[in-house]
N, C-alpha and C positions, 0 to 999 in steps of 0.2 A: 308164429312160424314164418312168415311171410311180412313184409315192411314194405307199403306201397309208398312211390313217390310222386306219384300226381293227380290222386285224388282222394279225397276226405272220405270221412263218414258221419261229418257235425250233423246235430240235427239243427237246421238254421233258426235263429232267433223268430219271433212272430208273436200274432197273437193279442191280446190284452196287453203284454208289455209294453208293446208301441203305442201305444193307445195316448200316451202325453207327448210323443211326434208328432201326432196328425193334430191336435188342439195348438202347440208351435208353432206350426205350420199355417196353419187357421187364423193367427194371431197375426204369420207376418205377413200375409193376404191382405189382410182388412189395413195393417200399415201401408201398404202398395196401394190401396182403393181396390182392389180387383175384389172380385165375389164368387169366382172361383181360378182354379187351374187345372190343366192335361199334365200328367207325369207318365211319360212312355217309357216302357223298356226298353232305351236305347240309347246309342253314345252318338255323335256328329256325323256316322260315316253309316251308322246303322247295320252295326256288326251284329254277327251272332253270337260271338262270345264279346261282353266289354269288362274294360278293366275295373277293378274295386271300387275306384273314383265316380264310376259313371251309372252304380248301380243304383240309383237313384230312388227307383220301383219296390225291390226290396229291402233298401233302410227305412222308406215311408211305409211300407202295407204289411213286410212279412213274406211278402211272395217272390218267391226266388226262381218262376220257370222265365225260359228264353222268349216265351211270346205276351205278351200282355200290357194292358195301360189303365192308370186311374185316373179319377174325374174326382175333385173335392171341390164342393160347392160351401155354404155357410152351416146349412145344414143338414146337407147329404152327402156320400161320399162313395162311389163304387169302383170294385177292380174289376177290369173285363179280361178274359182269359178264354183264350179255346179252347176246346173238347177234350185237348191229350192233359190239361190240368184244371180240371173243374174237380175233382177228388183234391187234388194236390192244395190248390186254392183254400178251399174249407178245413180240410188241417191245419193251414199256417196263418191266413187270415181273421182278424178279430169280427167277426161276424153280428156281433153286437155297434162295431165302428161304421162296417164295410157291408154296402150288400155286392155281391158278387154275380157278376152278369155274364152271358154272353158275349165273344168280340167280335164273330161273325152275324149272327142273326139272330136278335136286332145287334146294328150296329151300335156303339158307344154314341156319335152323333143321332142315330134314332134317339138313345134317353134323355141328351147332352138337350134334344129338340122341345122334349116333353118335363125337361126339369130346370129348364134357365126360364130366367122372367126378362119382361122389356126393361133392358133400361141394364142389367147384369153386364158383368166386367168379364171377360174370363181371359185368361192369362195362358200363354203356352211360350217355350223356349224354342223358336224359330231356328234353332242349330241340332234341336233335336226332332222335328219333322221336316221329312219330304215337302214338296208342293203341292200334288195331290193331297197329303193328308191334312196340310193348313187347308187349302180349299175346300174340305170337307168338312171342315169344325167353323170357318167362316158361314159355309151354306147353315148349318145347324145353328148358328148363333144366329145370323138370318132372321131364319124361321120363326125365331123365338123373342126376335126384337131387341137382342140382347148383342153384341160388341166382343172382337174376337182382338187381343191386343196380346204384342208381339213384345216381351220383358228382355231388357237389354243385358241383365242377368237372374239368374235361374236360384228362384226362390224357394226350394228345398238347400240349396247348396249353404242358402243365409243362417238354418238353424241347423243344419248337418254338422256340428263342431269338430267332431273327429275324424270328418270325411279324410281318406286317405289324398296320400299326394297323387298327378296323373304319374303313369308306369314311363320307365327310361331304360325296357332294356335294349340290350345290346345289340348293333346292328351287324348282318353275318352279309358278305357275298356269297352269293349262289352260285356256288364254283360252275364253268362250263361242262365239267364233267355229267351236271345234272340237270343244267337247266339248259342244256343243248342249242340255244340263238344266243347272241352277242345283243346289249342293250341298243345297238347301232341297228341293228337287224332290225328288232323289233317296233325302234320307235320311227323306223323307214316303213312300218308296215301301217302304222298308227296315224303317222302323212297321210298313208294312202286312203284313210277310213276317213279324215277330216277332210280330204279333199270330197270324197261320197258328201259328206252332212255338207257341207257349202262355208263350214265355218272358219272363222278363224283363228278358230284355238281350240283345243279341249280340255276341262277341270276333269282331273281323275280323282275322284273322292273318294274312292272305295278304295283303302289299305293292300286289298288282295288287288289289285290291276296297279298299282306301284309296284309292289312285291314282285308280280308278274315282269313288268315293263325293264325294270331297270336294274334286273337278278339280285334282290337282297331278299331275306328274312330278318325276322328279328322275334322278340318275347314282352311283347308289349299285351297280350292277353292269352286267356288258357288256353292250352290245345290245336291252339293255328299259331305256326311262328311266322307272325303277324308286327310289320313295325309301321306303327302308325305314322299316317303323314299324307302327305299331298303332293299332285305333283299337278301343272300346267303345262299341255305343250302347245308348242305356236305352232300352226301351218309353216311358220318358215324358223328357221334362227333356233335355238336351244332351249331347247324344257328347262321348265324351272321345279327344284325338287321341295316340298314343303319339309324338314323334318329338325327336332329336336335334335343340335348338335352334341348334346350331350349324350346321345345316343351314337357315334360314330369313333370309334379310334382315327387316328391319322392315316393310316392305308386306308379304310374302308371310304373316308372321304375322298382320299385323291382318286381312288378308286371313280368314286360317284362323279369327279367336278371331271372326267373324261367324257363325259355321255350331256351333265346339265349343271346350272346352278343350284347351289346348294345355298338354300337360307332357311331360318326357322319360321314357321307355322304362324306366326304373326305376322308376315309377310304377305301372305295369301291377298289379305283384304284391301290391304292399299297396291298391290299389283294386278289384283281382278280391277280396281278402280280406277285405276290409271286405264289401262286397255279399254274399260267399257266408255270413259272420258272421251275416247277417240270416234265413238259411234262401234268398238267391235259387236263383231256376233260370235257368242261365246257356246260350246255346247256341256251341258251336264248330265248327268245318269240321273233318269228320275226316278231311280231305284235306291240310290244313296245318296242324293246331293241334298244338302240342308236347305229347305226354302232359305234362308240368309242367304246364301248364296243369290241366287236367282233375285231376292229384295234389292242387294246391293250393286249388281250388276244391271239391274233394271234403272233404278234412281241414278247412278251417274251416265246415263244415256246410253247403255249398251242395251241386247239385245240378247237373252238366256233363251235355250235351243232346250227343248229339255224334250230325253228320247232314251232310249236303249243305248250303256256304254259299249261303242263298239269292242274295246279289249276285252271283255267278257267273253264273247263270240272267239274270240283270237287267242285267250288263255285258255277255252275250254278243248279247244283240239290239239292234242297234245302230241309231241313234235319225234322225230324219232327214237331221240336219246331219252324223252320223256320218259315212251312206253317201254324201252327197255331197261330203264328202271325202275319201274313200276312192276314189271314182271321179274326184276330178282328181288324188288321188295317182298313179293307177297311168297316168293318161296321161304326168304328167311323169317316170313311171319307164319310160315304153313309149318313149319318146323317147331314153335312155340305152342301155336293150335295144337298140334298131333302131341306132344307134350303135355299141354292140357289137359286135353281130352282123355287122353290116356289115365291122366292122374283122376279126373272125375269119377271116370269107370271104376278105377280102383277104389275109392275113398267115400263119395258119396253115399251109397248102397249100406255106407251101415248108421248112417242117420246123423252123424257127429260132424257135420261139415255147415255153415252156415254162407248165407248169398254172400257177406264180408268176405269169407274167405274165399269164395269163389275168382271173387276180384281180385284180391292181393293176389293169388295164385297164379292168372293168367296175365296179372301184369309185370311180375316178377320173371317168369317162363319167356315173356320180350325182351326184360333188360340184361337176359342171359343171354341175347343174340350179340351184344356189344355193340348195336346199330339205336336202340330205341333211343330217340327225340323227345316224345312224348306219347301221350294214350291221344286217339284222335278227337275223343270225347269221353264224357265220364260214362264209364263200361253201366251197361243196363243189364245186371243180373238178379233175375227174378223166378223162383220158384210158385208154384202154386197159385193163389186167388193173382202175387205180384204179377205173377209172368203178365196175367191179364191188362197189366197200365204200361200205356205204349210206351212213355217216357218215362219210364220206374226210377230213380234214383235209392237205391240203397243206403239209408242212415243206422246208425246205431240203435235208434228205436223202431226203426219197421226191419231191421233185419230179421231175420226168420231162417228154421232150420228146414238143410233138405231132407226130405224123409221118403220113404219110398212110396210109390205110387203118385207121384209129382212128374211134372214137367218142369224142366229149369230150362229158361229163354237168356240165352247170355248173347249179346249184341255188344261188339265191341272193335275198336281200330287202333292203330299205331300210327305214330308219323315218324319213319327214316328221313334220311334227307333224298333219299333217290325216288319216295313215293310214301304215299298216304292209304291206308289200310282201311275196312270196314267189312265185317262179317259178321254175321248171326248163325246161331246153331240154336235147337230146338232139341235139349236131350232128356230119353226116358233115363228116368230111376226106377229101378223094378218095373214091373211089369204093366203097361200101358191100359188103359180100357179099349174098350175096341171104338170108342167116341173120339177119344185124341188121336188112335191110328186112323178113323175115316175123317176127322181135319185133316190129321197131318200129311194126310195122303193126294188131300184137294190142294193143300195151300201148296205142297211138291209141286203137283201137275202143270199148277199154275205156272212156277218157277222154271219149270222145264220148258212150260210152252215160250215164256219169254228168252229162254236162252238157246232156244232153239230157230228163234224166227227168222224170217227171210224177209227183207220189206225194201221197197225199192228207194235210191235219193229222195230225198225229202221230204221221208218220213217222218210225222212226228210221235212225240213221247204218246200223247193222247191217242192218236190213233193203236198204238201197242198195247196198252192200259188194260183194257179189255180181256187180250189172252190171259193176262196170271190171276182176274176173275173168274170164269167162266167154269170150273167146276166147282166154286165156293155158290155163284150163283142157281148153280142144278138140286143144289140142296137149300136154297132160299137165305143163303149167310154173305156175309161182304165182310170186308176190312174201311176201318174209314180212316187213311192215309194212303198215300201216295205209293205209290207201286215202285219208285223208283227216283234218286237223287243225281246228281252230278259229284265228282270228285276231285279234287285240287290233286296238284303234284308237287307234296310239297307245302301243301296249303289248305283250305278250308275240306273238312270231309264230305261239304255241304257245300256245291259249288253251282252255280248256274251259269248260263239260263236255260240248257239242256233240264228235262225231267221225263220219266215215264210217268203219268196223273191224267186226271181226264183236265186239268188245266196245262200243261206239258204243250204250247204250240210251238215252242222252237224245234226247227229241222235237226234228225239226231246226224250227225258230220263223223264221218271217218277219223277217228284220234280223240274222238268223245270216251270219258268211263262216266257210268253211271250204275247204278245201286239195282238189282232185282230183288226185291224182298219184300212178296205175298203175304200175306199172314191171317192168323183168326182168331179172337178174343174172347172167351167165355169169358164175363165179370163174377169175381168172385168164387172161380174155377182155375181157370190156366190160360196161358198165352205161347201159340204158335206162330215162331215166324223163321224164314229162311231166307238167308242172304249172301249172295253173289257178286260181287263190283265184274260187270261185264266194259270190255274194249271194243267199241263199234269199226267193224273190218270188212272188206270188202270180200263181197260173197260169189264166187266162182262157178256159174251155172250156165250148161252148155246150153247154148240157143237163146239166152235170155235177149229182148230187144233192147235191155235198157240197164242201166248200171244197179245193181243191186246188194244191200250191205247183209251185215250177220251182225253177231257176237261171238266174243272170243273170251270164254269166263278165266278173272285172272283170280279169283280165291281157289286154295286148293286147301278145302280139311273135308275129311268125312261126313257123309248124310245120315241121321241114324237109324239105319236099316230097321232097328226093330219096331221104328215105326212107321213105316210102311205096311200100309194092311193087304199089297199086292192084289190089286186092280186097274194094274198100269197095261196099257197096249206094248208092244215090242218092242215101239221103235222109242219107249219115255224107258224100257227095261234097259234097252241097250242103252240110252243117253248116262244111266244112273252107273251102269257099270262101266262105261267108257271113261266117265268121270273118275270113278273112283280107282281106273287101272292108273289114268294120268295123275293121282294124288299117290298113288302108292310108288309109283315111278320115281315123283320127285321129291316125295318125302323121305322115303324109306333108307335113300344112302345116307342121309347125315342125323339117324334117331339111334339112341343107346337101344339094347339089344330089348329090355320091356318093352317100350316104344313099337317095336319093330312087329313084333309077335302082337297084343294089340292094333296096331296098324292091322297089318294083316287079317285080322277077323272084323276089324270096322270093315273092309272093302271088297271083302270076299264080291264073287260074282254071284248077284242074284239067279235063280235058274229060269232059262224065259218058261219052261213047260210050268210052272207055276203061275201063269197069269193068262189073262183072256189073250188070243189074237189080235192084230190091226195094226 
């Protein structure tokens, strides 16, 4: 019925079948001398999405989530993975090759400590870690008496035959219509940051602070129109732009050589070289800069700064043309929702609808707005025990039918070119227990208190964390993620270094969006979660001594009333119905007439004489 364009349902390769890759592998180790290697899931820049070429993680193990790293010794070998795919992990991983560990506690350097011997080689691609995390597998090798060596190329790529090519596509300017500063604006704003750090120059390594800096996109990986590259700017004289010309039509270059020099990505190394030759002091994000970086600039007599990229801080507060494309983004995605939704209500309830089609459904009801870019991630729709896995991806073989008496957790975004989308919805099919309406009623509460909150400059995420807890805690439950993300414009759905989490220390800044979305997880039951992309705004309160911010939520679909088990105080009855009069407001003139009448009875006004006082 429906034909999705940007995301799969394979079920990915794994397993026993790999199983003559990692002896390969093994084989070309012991040709190098080396006695083991680190294979991270990651590409040079430390994206979240990387391209085919750089999947390195899942052609050697099987394991295809976004966080994780392996350790292959002579004759051990483990994948570590966090909490949101330790399920995921043991489906796809050959378990008989691989044991499979923890990546937060213990860390991979804890086993790396307790399973290298003195005298052992171990081998890592210095372009695909940080500096803190080589100095962390150094310390570990240490320990261990064992030799921590930096390969000048990357020895999965030697037996990976069919590895793909790297990605060329195509690079777009970021009209001013939506990226609101001129590259001139910006890279005068980015002076002003390098003159703060003392340096004299800054490496921007991270794809999305290019992106940012000097208004392009591009399609160089999925779901963020992301073109990979690099950029140097000097304290004085013209940034130099790193990127694959064959990624440029002839406007879009002259476009680029108005602002900086343009040369390709092999350039980088004998340019950081020459500068650090001179004695420079260079600054890099030690969030994404490659130790290489930081080696080579160190050995020809410079001096690597390594700190917080300031453009982070300065792409994440989004400028005025931003927000107001961001806000008729999310109306023309509130219009696909209510379409959605509507059709669920319809369809679902008689059993015949499966999580696949949920997907193709709601990404199709986008590409009917004639604005969809892409999905801002692959859509997580999950019925029943699924709803319960935070990062569910639906394949062909764990698809599952909905059936009544389910909760279906559909979390999913868009990318326009005028703003980037992310919402969750939590809906009953038939008739709820009264167990998921008193979750769904705490993880609400939560969700209200965060969008309701008053907090003064310089607040941070951490400090907020706590309200969209705090009736999950009354009943002795938690969520274990993060309460709340940062959002690109334009750009990653996943943006930092704003966050609501009790790690969340960056100040939340007026023209910050970030993510509200509490939730709660029965294993092997259901999963609840609710979400909001909230606009941090400046909050108007008579007498205040001191400047004080809000939220301004810019999602508008429906909350499902029928799961609210009404034990809400007045002032969370009135938030729910205020909410729902401004979704009905702005929905309701551009829905066909089903739509409308639906609408309508999602948003009905709750009655307050039905709930307690306060």
């Amino acid at each position: 019925m429906f034909e999705a364009l940007f995301q799969t349902f394979d079920e990915p390769e794994g397993g026993v079948a790999l199983t003559a890759r990692l002896a390969a592998f093994r084989e070309e180790l012991a040709h190098r001398k080396l006695t083991g290697f680190v294979v991270p899931r990651a590409d040079a820049q430390q994206n979240e999405y990387v391209a085919p070429s750089e999947e390195r993680l899942a052609w050697l193990t099987g394991f295809t989530g976004s966080a994780g790293l392996a350790v292959i010794l002579q004759h051990e070998a483990a994948v570590f993975v966090d909490g949101r795919y330790t399920l995921q992990a043991a489906k796809q991983v050959d378990s008989k090759a691989w044991h499979i560990e923890p990546l937060v506690d213990p860390s991979p350097e804890s086993w790396l400590a307790q399973h290298l011997a003195a005298g052992d080689r171990l081998g890592f691609d210095p372009w695909l870690h940080t500096t803190a995390g080589s100095e962390r597998l150094a310390a570990a090798c240490a320990k261990a008496g064992a030799e921590l060596v930096a390969v000048d190329s990357n020895p999965v790529d030697a037996v990976w035959h069919d590895r793909p090519a790297p990605p060329l596509g195509a690079v777009a300017i970021h009209a001013a219509k939506f990226a609101g500063v001129p590259e001139s604006d910006k890279l005068a704003q980015i002076r002003a940051e390098i003159g703060k750090l003392g340096t004299d120059a800054l490496v921007l390594s991270d794809s999305h602070a290019v992106a940012w800096t000097f208004n392009i996109r591009g399609a160089d990986v999925s779901h963020t129109p992301l073109p990979l590259s690099y950029a140097l700017v000097p304290k004085q004289g013209r940034p130099t732009l790193f990127i694959d010309h064959r990624k440029l039509s002839n406007s879009v270059r002259d476009h680029l050589e108005q602002s900086a020099d343009v040369v390709e990505p092999d350039a980088l190394t004998p340019k950081l070289t020459a500068l650090a030759t001179h004695g420079a002091t260079i600054a890099l994000d030690s969030a994404t800069a490659a130790t290489a970086l930081s080696r080579l600039i160190e050995q020809a007599g410079g001096k690597a700064v390594r700190g917080s990229d300031p453009v982070a801080l300065l792409k994440a507060v989004k400028n005025p043309v931003e927000i107001a494309g961001t806000r008729t983004a999310h109306q023309r995605d509130a219009v696909a929702l209510a379409r959605f939704l509507a059709w669920i209500d319809r369809e679902a309830p008689s059993g015949k609808l499966t999580e696949i089609d949920t997907v193709e459904a709601l990404e199709t009801f986008r590409r009917e707005t004639g604005a969809l870019k892409d999905v801002s991630f692959p859509t997580i729709a999950g019925t029943g025990p699924n709803g319960a896995i935070v990062h569910y991806r639906v394949t062909r073989k764990s698809n599952r039918r909905i059936m009544p008496g389910d909760l279906l957790l559909i979390d999913s975004g868009a990318q326009y070119e005028d703003g980037t989308t992310d919402v969750t919805r939590t809906i009953a099919i038939g008739t709820p227990t009264q167990e998921m309406r008193d979750r769904f009623t705490r993880v609400l509460r939560g969700h209200i208190a965060i969008a309701r909150a008053i907090f003064p400059d310089g607040t941070t995420g951490a400090q907020l964390d706590t309200l969209a807890r705090q009736f999950l805690w009354q009943a002795g439950i938690d969520f274990e993620h993060g309460t709340g993300h940062g959002v690109g414009s334009y750009l990653s759905v996943h943006e930092g270094p704003a966050r609501i989490s009790k790690l969340g220390t960056t100040p939340l800044k007026r023209g910050m969006i970030l993510s509200n979305e509490p939730g709660y997880y029965k294993t092997d039951a259901f999963g609840i979660r609710i979400e909001n992309l909230e606009l941090v705004v400046a909050a108007d309160i008579e007498g205040a001594e001191k400047a004080m911010n809000g939220f301004e939520t810019l999602t508008l679909a429906p909350i499902d009333r029928r799961l609210i088990d009404r034990r809400f105080s007045k002032k969370e009855v009135k938030w729910v119905n205020d909410y729902h009069a401004r979704v009905r407001n702005e929905v309701r003139p551009h829905v066909d007439e089903a739509t409308k009448v639906w609408l309508d009875a999602a948003t009905a006004p709750i009655p307050y004489e039905d709930h307690f006082p306060g």
